[in-house]
C-alpha positions in Angstrom: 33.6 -4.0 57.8 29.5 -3.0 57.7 30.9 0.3 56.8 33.2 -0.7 54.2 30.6 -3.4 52.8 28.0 0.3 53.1 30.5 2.5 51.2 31.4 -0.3 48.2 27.6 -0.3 48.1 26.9 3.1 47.7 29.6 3.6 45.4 28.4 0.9 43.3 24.8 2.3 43.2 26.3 5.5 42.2 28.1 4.5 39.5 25.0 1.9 38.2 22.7 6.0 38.3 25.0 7.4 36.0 25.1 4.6 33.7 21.8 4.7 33.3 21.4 8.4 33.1 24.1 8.6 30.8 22.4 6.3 28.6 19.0 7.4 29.4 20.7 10.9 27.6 21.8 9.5 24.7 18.9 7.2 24.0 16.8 10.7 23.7 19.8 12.3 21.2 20.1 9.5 19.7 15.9 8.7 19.0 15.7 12.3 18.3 18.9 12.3 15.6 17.5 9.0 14.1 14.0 10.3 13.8 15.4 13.6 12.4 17.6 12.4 9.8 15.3 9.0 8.4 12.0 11.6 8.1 14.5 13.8 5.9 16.0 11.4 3.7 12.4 10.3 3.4 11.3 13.6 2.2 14.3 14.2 0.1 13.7 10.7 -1.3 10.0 11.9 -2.8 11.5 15.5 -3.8 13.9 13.7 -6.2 11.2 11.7 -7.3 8.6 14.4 -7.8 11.8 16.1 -9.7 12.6 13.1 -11.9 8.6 12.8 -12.8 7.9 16.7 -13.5 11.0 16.1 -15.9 9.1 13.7 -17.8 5.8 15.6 -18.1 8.6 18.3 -19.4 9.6 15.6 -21.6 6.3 14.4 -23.2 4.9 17.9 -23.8 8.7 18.6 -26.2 8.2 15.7 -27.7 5.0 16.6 -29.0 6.3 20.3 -29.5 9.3 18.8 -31.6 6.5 16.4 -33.5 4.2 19.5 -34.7 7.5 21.4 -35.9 8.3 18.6 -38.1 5.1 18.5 -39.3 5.2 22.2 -39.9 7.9 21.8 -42.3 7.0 19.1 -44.6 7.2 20.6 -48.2 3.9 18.4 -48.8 2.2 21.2 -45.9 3.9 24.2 -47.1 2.8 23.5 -50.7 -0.7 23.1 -50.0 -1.0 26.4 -48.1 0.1 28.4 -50.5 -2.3 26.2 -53.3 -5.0 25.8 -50.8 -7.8 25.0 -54.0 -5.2 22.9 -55.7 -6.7 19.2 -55.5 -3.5 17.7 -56.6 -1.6 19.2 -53.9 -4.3 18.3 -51.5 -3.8 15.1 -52.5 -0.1 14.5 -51.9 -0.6 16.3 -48.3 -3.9 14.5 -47.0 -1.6 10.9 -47.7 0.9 12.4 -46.2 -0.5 13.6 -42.8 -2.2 10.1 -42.8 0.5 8.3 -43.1 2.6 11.1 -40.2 -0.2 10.1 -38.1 0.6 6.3 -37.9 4.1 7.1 -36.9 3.1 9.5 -33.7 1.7 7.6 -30.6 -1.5 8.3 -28.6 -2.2 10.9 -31.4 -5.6 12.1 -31.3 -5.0 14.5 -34.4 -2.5 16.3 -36.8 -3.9 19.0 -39.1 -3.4 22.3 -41.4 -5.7 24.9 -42.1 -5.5 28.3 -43.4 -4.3 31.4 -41.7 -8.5 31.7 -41.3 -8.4 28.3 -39.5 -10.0 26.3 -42.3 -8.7 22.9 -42.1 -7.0 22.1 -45.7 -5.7 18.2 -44.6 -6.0 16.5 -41.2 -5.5 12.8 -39.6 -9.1 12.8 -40.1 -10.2 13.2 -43.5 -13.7 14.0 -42.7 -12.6 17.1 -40.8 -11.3 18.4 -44.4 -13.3 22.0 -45.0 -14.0 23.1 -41.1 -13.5 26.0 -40.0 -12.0 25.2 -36.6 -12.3 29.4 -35.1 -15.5 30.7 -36.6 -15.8 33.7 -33.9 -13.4 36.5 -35.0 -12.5 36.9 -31.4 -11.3 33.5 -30.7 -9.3 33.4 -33.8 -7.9 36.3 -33.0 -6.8 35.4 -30.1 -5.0 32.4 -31.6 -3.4 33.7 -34.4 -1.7 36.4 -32.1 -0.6 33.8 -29.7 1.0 31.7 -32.5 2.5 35.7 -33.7 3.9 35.8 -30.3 5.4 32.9 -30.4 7.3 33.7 -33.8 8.7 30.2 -34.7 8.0 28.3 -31.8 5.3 26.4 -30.9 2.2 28.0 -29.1 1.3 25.5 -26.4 -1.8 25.7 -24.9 -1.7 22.9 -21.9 -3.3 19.9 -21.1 -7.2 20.0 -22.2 -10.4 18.1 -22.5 -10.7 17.7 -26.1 -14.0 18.9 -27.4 -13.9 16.0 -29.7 -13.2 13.1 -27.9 -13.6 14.4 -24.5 -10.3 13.3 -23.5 -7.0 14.8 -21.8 -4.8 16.4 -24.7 -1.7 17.6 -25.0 -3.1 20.9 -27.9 -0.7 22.9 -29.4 -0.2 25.1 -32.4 2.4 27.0 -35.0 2.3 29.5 -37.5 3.5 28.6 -40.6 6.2 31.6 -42.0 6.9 32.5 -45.9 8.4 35.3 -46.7 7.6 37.1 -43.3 4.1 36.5 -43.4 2.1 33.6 -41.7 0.4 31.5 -44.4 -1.4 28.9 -42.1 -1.4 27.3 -39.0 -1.0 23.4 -37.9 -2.3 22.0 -34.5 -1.8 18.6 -33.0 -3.6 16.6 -30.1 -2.0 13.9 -28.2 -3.6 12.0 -25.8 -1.8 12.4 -22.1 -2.5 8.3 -21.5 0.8 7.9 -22.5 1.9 10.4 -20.4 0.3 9.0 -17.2 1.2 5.1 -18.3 4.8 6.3 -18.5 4.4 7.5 -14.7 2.9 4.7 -13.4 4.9 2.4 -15.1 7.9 3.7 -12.7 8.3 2.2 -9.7 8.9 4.5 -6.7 11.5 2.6 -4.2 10.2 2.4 -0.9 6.7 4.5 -2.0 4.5 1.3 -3.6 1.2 3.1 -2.7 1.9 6.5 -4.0 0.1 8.5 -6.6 0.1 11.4 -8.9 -1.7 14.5 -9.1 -1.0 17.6 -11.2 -2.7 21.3 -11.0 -3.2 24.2 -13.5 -1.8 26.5 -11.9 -3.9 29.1 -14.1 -7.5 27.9 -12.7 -6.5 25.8 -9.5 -8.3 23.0 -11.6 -6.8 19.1 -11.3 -4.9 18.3 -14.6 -5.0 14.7 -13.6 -5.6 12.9 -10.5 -6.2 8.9 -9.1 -9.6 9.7 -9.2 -10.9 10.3 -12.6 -14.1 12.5 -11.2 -11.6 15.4 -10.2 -10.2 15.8 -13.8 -11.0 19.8 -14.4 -12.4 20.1 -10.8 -11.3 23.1 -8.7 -8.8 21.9 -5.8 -10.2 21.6 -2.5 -7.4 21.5 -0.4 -6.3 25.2 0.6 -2.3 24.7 1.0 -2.9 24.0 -3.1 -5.4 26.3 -3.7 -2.3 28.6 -1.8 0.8 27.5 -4.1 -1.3 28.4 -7.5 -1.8 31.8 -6.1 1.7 32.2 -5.0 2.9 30.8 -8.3 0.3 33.4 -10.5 1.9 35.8 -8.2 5.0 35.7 -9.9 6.7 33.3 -7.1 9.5 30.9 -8.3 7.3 28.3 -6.4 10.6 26.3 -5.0 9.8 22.3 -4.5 8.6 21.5 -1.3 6.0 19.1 0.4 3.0 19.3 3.1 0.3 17.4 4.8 -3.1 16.8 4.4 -6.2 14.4 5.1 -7.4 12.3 2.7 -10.8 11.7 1.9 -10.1 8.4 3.4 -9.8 10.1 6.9 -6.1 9.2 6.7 -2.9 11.5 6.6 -0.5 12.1 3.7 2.5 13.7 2.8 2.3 15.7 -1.0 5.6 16.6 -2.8 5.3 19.1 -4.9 7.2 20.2 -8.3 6.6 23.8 -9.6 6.5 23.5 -13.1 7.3 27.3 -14.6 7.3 26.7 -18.6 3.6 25.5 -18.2 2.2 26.9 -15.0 1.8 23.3 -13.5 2.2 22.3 -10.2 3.1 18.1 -10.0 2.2 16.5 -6.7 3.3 12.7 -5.6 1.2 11.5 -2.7 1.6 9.0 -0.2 0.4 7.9 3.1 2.3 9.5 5.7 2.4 6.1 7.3 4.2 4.7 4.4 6.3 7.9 3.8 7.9 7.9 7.4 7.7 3.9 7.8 11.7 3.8 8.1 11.1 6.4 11.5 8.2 4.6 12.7 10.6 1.5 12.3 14.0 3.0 14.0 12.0 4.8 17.0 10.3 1.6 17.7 13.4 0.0 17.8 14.9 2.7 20.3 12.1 1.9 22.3 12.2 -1.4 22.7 16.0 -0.6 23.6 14.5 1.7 26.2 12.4 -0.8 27.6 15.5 -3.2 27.9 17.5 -0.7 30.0 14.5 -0.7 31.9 14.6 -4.2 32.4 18.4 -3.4 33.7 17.5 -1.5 36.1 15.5 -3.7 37.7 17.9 -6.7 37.7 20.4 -4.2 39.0 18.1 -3.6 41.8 18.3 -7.4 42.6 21.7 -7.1 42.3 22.0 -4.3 45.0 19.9 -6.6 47.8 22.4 -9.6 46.7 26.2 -8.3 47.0 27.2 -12.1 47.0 25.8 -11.9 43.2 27.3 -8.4 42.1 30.4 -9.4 40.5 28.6 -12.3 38.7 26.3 -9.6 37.5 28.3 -7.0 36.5 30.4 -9.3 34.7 27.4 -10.8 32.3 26.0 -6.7 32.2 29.9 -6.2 30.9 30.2 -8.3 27.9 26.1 -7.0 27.1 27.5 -3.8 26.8 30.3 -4.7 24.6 28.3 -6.6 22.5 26.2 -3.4 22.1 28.8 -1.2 21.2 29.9 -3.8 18.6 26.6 -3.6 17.3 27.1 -0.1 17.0 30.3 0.1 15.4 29.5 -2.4 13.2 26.5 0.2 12.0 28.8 2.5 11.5 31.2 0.5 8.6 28.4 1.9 6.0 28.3 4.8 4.2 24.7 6.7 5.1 24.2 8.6 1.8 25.1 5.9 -0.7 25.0 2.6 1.3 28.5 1.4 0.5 30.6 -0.2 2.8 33.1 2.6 3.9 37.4 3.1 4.2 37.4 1.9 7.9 35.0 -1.2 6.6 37.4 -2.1 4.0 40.9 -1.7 6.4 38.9 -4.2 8.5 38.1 -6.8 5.5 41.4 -6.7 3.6 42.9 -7.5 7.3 40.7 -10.8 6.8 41.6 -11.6 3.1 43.2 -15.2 3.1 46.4 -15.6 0.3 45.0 -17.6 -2.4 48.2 -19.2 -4.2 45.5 -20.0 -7.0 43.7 -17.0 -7.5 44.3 -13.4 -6.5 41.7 -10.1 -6.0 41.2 -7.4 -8.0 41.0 -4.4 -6.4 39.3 -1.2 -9.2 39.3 1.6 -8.2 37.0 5.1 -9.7 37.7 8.4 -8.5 35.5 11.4 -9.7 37.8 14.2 -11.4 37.2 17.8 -9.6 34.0 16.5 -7.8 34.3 19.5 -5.5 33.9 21.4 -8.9 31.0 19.6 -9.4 29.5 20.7 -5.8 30.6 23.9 -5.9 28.9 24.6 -9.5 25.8 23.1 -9.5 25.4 22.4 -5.7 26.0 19.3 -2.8 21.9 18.1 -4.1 23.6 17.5 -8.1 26.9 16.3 -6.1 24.9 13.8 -3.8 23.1 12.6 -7.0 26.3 12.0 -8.9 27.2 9.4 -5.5 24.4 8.0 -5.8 24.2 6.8 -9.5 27.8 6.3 -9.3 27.6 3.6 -6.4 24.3 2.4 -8.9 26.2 2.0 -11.8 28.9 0.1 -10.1 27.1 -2.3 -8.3 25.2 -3.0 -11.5 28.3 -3.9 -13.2 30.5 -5.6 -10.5 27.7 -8.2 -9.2 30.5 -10.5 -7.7 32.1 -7.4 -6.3 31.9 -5.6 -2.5 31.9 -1.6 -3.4 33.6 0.6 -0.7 33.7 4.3 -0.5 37.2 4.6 0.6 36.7 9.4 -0.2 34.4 11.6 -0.4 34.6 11.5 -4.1 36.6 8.0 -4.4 35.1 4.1 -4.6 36.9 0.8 -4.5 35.8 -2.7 -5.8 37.2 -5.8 -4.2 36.6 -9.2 -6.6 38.0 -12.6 -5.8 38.7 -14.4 -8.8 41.5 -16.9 -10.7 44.5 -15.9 -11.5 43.8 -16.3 -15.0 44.1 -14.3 -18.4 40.7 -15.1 -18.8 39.5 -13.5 -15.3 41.6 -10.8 -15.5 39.9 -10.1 -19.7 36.3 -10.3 -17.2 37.5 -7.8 -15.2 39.2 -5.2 -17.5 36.0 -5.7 -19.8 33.5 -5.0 -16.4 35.4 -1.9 -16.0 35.0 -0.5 -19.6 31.3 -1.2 -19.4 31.5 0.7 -16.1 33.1 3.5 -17.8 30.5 3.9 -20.5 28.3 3.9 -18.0 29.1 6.3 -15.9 30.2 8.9 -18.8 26.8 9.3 -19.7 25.2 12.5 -18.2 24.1 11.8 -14.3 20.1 12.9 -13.9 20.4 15.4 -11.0 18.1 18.1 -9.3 19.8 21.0 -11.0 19.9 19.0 -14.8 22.2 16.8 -16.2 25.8 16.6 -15.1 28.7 14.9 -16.9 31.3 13.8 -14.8 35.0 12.4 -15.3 36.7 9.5 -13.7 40.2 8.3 -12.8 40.3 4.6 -13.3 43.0 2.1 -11.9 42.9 -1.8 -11.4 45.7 -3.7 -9.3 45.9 -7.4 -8.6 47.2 -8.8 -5.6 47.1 -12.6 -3.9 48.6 -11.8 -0.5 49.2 -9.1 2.5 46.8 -7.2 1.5 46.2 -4.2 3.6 44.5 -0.8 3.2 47.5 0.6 1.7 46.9 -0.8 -1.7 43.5 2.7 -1.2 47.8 4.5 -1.7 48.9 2.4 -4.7 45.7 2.7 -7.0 45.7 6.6 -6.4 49.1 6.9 -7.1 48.7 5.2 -10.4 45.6 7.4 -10.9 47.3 10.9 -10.2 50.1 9.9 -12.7 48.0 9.4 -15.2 44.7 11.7 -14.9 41.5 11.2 -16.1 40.5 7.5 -17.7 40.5 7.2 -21.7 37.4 4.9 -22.8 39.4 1.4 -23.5 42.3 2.6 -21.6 42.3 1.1 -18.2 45.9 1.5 -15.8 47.0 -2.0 -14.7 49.2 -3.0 -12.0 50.1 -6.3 -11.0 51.2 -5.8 -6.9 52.6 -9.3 -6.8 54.7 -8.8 -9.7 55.8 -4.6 -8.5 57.0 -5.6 -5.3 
C-alpha cells in the first residue's frame, strides 16, 4: 500500500510539472505574441495618423495653389497688366483684390506686379509701386522658376515672411497672353491655420502627441511645439539622416524611430516623406504613452505569472497532504475552466476591427428569446470584390476600408450589435417592434448607411470607393446562424445595392 500510495504520488507530481511547464511555455509565447502584436498595431496606429496629417498639409498648400490660380485669371488682373499706367483699370483691380482678400482665410497677402516685379495692385494698398526683386539675379531666378512651371503654380514652401515675420505658405504664377508672360501674382498665407487644423484633431489613444515638420532642403524645423526651433537646423541625427537620404533621390518610405527628448524622456517619431514639397512630417509621442496598451497586457501576463506561482506553492501543500488532493485538484479544475473561458470569450472579437465575430454571433442568436410582440432585424453589408480591392491597392487600403466600414456602421446602428460574420462581410442584429414604423427606422438607418459608406474610404494608398451588397430580414423566433445563409443568398441574387433600394425579407412570413 506505501508503495501504491508512493507511485499515485509520484505520478501525481509528474503530471502537476508538466502543467506547469506547459503553461510556463505558453505564458512566454503568449507575452511575447501579445507584446509583438500591441507595439505594432501601436505603430501602425501613428503611421496612419502621420498619413492622414501629411494629407492635409498636402491639402492646405492646394488650396492656396487653387486660390492664386483664380486669382490669376480675373479679367480685372489681366486687364491691368496689359494697361499697367491706366488708373481706371487700376481702379477696378485694386477693389477687386481687396475685396478677394476678405474671402481667403489667414491671408497675409494677394498681389500683381509686372513681369519686372513692380507691384501694380495688392491686399495692401500701400504696397502699390514696389518693386518686390530689385537685384537682376533674384528676379531672374523667379521669373524662370514661374517659366518652368508653365501654367502652374511655382511654390516656394513654407517661409518666414520678411514682412510680418511669420510662417507663410509663398507662392507664385506667371500670367500667359499670347505666349508671352505679362506679369506675375504671388500670395502669402499664414500656416496658423494650417497648424490649428492639426491640433484641432484628436489622435485616439495619443492625447500628448505633437507635430514637427522638416525642410528637407536645409534640415531646418518648418514647425515645431517649441516656437524657438522654427528655422533651426535639426539636432537629432536619424533626422538630420532622412533629409540626406531624401536629397539623395530616396523615395523616403514612412517609417518611425526613437529618440530622447530634451526632457530626458524617450519617444517614438512617425514620419511622412512628403515628395511634392521636400518635407518630412513627424508626430511625436512619449514612448510610454505610444506602447501603454503593451506595458498594460505584459503586466497583466505577469501578474498571471505570479498566480501560477502561487499554484505551485499550494500544490506543494497539496503534495505533503494526500488526504486534501482530491479537494484540491477539484477547486484547481474549475480555476482552469474558468480561465479557458476567459480565454475564449477573448477570442469572440474581431482584432483588426473590434466587432464581435461569426462564432460570437452563432453563440448570441442561440440566446435570442421569441418576442411574439416584436421581432430582430438582422442587415446585412457585404463589400463587392473586396479581394479586388486588396489585391489593387494593397491589404493596408483593404484594412482601412474594414475599418471605416465597421465606423460607419456603428455610427448609424446605435441600438445595433455589429458582427463580422467574413472577411469582407458584417451583420447588424436590432431588437425592435414589430411595427411599420420600426421596420420605416430601419430601412431609413440602412440608406443613411449606404450614403455613407459610398463615399470614397481615406486609405494609405488614396481614396478607395467601394461597393456594397445590402440585405435586411426580419425574424421573431429560432433564430440561428443560418439566417448569415439567407441574407447572402438574397444578396448574390441580386448584386450590388442601388441607393434607395434595400432587399427585404420577412423570415417569419418565407417559411
Amino acid at each position: 500500500m506505501a508503495k501504491k500510495g508512493t507511485s499515485q504520488k509520484s505520478t501525481v507530481n509528474r503530471v502537476l510539472i508538466l502543467q506547469i511547464v506547459v503553461m510556463l511555455i505558453l505564458l512566454v509565447i503568449t507575452t511575447a505574441f501579445v507584446s509583438y502584436t500591441t507595439r505594432k498595431n501601436a505603430l501602425d496606429h501613428m503611421a496612419t495618423i502621420t498619413e492622414e496629417r501629411a494629407q492635409i498639409v498636402s491639402n492646405y498648400v492646394a488650396n492656396a495653389e487653387k486660390t492664386l490660380t483664380a486669382y490669376s485669371r480675373a479679367a480685372q488682373i489681366t486687364d491691368l497688366m496689359l494697361h499697367p499706367n491706366d488708373p481706371d483699370y487700376f481702379a477696378v483691380a485694386q477693389e477687386y483684390t481687396e475685396n478677394f482678400s476678405r474671402d481667403v482665410p489667414f491671408l497675409e497677402g494677394i498681389y500683381a506686379s509686372t513681369w519686372d516685379t513692380k507691384v501694380l495692385t495688392h491686399t495692401n494698398s500701400k504696397i502699390v509701386g514696389m518693386v518686390t526683386r530689385q537685384d537682376e539675379g533674384p528676379r531672374t531666378a523667379l521669373q524662370q522658376a514661374m517659366i518652368d512651371a508653365g501654367n502652374g503654380v511655382y511654390d516656394t514652401g513654407i517661409i518666414l515672411s520678411p514682412a510680418s515675420g511669420k510662417q507663410i505658405v509663398s507662392m507664385y504664377k506667371a500670367v500667359w497672353a499670347d505666349g508671352q508672360p505679362i506679369g506675375l501674382v504671388g500670395i502669402g498665407i499664414f500656416t496658423d491655420g494650417l497648424i490649428a487644423d492639426l491640433h484641432n484633431l484628436a489622435n485616439r489613444d495619443l492625447s500628448n502627441s505633437y507635430y514637427s515638420m522638416v525642410n528637407v532642403n536645409d534640415d531646418t524645423y518648418i514647425f515645431h511645439r517649441n516656437d524657438y526651433m522654427i528655422s533651426q537646423v535639426a539636432e537629432d541625427e536619424t533626422v538630420k539622416t532622412l533629409c540626406a537620404r531624401a536629397r539623395g533621390g530616396e523615395d523616403l518610405q514612412p517609417g518611425n524611430f526613437e529618440f530622447r527628448g530634451t526632457d530626458g524622456d524617450s519617444y517614438i517619431a512617425s514620419y511622412s516623406y512628403m515628395k511634392d514639397h521636400n518635407w518630412i512630417l513627424m508626430i511625436n509621442d512619449n514612448k510610454g504613452e505610444v506602447y501603454r496598451v503593451a506595458y498594460l497586457m505584459r503586466m497583466f501576463l505577469m501578474l498571471f505569472g505570479l498566480l501560477m506561482l502561487g499554484m505551485i506553492i499550494v500544490f506543494s501543500v497539496i503534495n505533503k497532504k494526500q488526504e486534501q488532493i482530491n479537494q484540491k485538484l477539484s477547486s484547481q479544475v474549475v480555476k482552469t475552466e474558468k480561465t479557458k473561458q476567459s480565454l475564449t470569450t477573448a477570442m469572440f472579437k474581431d482584432l483588426l476591427t473590434e466587432a464581435n465575430n461569426r462564432v460570437s454571433f452563432s453563440m448570441d442568436a442561440a440566446k435570442l428569446e421569441k418576442r411574439p410582440e416584436g421581432c430582430y432585424y438582422f442587415v446585412f453589408f457585404d463589400i463587392s470584390g473586396f479581394s479586388l480591392i486588396n489585391s489593387t491597392y494593397g491589404n493596408d487600403a483593404g484594412d482601412q476600408v474594414l475599418l471605416s466600414t465597421v465606423t460607419a456602421l456603428r455610427k448609424v446602428f446605435v441600438n445595433g450589435t455589429i458582427y463580422r460574420t467574413g472577411s469582407d462581410e458584417f451583420l447588424i442584429v436590432i431588437p425592435s417592434d414589430d411595427t411599420t414604423n420600426a421596420y420605416n427606422e430601419v430601412i431609413n438607418s440602412v440608406n443613411t448607411a449606404h450614403a455613407i459608406l459610398l463615399t470614397p474610404h481615406d486609405t494609405p494608398a488614396g481614396q478607395v470607393t467601394a461597393e456594397y451588397k445590402i440585405a435586411v430580414a426580419k425574424k421573431s423566433e429560432n433564430i440561428n446562424a443560418s439566417i448569415i445563409s439567407s441574407l447572402k443568398d438574397l444578396t448574390n441574387r441580386n448584386g450590388d445595392a442601388v441607393f434607395g433600394q434595400v432587399q427585404y425579407v420577412d423570415l417569419d412570413q418565407a417559411f
